[in-house]
C-alpha positions as CSV (number, residue, x, y, z in Angstrom):
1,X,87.8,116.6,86.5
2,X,90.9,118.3,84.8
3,X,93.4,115.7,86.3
4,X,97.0,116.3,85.3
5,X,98.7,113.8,83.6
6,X,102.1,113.5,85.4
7,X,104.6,110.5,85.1
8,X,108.0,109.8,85.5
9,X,109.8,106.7,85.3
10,X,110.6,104.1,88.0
11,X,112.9,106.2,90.5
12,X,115.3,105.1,93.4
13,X,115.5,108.3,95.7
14,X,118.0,108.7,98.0
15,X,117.6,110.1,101.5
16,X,120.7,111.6,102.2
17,X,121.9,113.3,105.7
18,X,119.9,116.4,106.2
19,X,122.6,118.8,109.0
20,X,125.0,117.5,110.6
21,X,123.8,115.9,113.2
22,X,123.0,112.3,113.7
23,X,122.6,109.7,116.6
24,X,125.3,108.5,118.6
25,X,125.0,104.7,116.8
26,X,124.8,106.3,113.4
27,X,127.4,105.8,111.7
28,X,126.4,107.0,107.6
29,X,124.0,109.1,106.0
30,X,121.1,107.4,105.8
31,X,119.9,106.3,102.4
32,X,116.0,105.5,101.6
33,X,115.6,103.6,98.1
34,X,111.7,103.5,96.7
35,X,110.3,101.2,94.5
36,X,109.1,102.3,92.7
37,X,109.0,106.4,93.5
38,X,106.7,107.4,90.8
39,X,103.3,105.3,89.9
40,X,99.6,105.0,90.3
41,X,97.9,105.2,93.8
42,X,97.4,101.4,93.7
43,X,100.8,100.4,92.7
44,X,102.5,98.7,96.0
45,X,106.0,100.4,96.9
46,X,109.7,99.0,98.5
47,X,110.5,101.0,100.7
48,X,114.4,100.3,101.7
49,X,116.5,102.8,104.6
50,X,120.1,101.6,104.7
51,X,122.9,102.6,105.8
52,X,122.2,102.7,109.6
53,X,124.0,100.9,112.2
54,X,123.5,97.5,112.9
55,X,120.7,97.0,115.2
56,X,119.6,100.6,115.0
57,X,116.5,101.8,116.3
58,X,115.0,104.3,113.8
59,X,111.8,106.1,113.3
60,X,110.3,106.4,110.0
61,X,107.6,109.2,109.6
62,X,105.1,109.6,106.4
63,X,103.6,112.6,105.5
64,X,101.1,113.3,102.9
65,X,98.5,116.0,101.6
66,X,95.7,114.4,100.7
67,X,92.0,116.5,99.3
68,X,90.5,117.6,102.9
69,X,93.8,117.5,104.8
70,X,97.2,116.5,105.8
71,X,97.7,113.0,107.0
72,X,100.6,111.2,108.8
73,X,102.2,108.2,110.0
74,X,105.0,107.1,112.2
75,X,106.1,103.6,113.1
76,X,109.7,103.0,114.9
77,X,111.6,100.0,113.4
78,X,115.4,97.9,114.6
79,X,117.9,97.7,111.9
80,X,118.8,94.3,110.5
81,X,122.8,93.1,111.4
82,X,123.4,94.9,108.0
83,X,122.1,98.4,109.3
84,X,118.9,97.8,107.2
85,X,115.0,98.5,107.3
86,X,112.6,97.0,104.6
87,X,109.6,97.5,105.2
88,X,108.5,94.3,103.0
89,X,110.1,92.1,105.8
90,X,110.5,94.3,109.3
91,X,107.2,94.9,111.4
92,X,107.7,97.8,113.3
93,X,108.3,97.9,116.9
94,X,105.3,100.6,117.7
95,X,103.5,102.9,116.0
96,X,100.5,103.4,113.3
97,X,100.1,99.8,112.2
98,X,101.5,96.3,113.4
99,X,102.5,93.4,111.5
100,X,104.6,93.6,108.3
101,X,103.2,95.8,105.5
102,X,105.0,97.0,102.7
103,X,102.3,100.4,102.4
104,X,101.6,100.3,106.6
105,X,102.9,103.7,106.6
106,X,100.2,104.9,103.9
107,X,97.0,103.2,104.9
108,X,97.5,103.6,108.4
109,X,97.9,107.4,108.1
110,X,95.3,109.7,110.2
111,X,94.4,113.5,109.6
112,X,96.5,116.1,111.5
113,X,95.5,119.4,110.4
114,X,95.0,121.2,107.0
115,X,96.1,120.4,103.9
116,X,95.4,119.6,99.8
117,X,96.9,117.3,97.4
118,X,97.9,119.4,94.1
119,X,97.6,117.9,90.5
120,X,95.7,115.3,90.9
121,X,98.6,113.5,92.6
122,X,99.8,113.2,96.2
123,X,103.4,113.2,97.0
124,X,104.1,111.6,100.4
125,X,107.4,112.9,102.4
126,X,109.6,109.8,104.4
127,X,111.4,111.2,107.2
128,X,114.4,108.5,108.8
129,X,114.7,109.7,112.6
130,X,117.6,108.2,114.6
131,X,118.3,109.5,118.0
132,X,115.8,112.5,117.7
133,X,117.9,113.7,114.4
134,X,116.4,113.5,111.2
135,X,118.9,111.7,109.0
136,X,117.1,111.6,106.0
137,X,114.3,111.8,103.6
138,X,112.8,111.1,100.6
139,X,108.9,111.5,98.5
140,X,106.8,108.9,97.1
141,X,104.5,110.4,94.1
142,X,101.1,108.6,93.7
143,X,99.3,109.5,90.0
144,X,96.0,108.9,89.5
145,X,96.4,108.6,85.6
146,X,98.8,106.9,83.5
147,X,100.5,108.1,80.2
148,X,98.3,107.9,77.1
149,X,95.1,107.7,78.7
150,X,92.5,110.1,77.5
151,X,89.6,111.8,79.2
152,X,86.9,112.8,77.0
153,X,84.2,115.1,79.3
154,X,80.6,114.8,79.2
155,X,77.7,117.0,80.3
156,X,74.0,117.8,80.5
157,X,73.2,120.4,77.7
158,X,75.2,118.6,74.9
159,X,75.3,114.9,75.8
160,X,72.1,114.2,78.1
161,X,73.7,112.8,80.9
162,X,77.0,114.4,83.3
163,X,80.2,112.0,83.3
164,X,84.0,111.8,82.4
165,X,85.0,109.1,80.2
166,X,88.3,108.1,80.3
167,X,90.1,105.5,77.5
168,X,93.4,103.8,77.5
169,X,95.8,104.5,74.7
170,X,95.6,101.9,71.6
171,X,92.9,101.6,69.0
172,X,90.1,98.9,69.2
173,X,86.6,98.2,70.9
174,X,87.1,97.2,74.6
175,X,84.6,96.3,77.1
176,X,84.1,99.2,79.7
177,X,82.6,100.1,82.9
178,X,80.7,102.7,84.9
179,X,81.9,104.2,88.0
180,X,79.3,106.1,90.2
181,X,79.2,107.0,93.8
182,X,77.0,106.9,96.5
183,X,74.7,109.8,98.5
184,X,77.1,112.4,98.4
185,X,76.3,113.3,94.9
186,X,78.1,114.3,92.0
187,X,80.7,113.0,90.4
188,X,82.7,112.6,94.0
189,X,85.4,110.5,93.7
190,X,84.5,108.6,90.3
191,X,86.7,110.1,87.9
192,X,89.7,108.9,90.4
193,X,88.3,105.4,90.2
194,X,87.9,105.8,86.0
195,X,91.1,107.0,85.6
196,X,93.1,104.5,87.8
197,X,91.1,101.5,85.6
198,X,92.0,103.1,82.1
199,X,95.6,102.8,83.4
200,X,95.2,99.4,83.8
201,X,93.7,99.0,80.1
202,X,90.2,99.4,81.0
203,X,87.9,102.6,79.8
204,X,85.5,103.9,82.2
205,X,82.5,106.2,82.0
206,X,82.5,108.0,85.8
207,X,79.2,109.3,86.3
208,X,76.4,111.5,88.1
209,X,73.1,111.1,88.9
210,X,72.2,113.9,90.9
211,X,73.8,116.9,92.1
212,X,75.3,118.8,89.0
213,X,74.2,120.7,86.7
214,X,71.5,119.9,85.3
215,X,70.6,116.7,87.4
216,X,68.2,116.5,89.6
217,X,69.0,118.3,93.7
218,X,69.1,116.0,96.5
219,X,65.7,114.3,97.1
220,X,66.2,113.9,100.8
221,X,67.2,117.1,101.6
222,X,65.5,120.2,99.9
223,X,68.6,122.3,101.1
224,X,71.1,120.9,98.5
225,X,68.9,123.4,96.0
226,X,70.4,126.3,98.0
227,X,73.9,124.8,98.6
228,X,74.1,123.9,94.5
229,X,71.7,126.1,92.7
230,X,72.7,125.1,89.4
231,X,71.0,121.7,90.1
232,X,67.3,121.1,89.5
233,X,65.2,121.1,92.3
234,X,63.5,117.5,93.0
235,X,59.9,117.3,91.1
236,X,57.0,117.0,93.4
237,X,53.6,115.3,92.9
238,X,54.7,113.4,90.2
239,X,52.1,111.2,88.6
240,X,53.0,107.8,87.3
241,X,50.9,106.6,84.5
242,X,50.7,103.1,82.8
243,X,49.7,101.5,79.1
């Protein structure tokens, strides 16, 4: 899978004033505090924009590239008396998701055109829009992999079976799980699930069953011998026998 192992500690970004200009009700650089800015994918965030005027309408835009595309979110919010937006307490007024959600801005995001998360990490962009002037900004970093864990990988010709194994740090026999997909074939998205559980302590063996080297093709669809010709073609007229 070859996913970099990036991490950094607990940040607090600040979003300062990007030009000069600002609208009429603003009355500071904006500031955006994360919580945290750096951490795995399923780690929830604060997100905290301050310094606006007091009852302040701003929009709040999310950008990210993600494998298969950019995607992106916008939600417009009121300032609190105290110029501030938390997205842990404020629903927005409109945009991509209703209701309060700490991460609306994330799982409400749609694809907008073309684009590829790099390192095995995506880094998400927060523009602060007041008064059609972008008045600041800041990233969110999500990791798929923690510090210390290891991944060990596995294939056909030496090991019998294709799979990356990944192991927390520490000594010691732990229970662990498989991770495999679905009808898409190889590994997919397994390793991402793998890793994320050894940085939460748990190893994990992600796996293929068909589709790789050295697997078996696609049954249901002879083409997938053409599309991956290092796979082996499905075996017809197989006899099964019994003792």
């Amino acid at each position: 899978m070859g996913v970099r192992r990036s991490w950094w500690p607990t940040a607090v970004v600040a979003g300062l004033l990007a030009g000069c200009g600002g609208s009429a009700t603003h009355v500071a650089p904006a500031r955006i505090t994360v919580t945290p800015a750096n951490r795995l994918y399923d780690v929830s965030r604060s997100i905290v924009v301050s310094r606006l005027a007091p009852g302040e309408v701003v929009t709040i835009s999310a950008t990210s590239p993600r494998p298969g595309g950019l995607w992106s979110a916008t939600a417009t919010y009121q300032a609190s008396g105290a110029g501030v937006v938390d997205l842990t307490r404020t629903a927005p007024q409109s945009g991509s998701y209703r209701g309060v959600s700490a991460m609306g801005l994330f799982w409400s995001q749609r694809l907008v055109g073309a684009g590829a998360a790099a390192n095995g990490s995506t880094v998400t962009t927060l523009v602060v829009w007041a008064g059609g002037h972008r008045v600041g900004s800041a990233t969110v970093t999500q990791t798929l992999i923690g510090p210390g864990v290891s991944e060990h990988t596995e294939r056909f010709a030496k090991a019998g079976f294709v799979g990356d194994y990944f192991t927390p740090p520490g000594a010691g026999r732990r229970l662990a799980v498989i991770v495999w997909g679905g009808s898409e074939g190889g590994l997919g998205d397994s390793p991402a699930w793998a890793a994320m559980l050894a940085s939460h302590g748990i190893p994990a063996l992600a796996i293929a069953y068909f589709d790789e080297p050295g697997l078996p093709c696609a049954r249901s669809c002879p083409s997938h011998a053409e599309a991956r010709p290092t796979c082996s073609p499905p075996l017809t007229g197989r006899r099964s026998s019994t003792a």
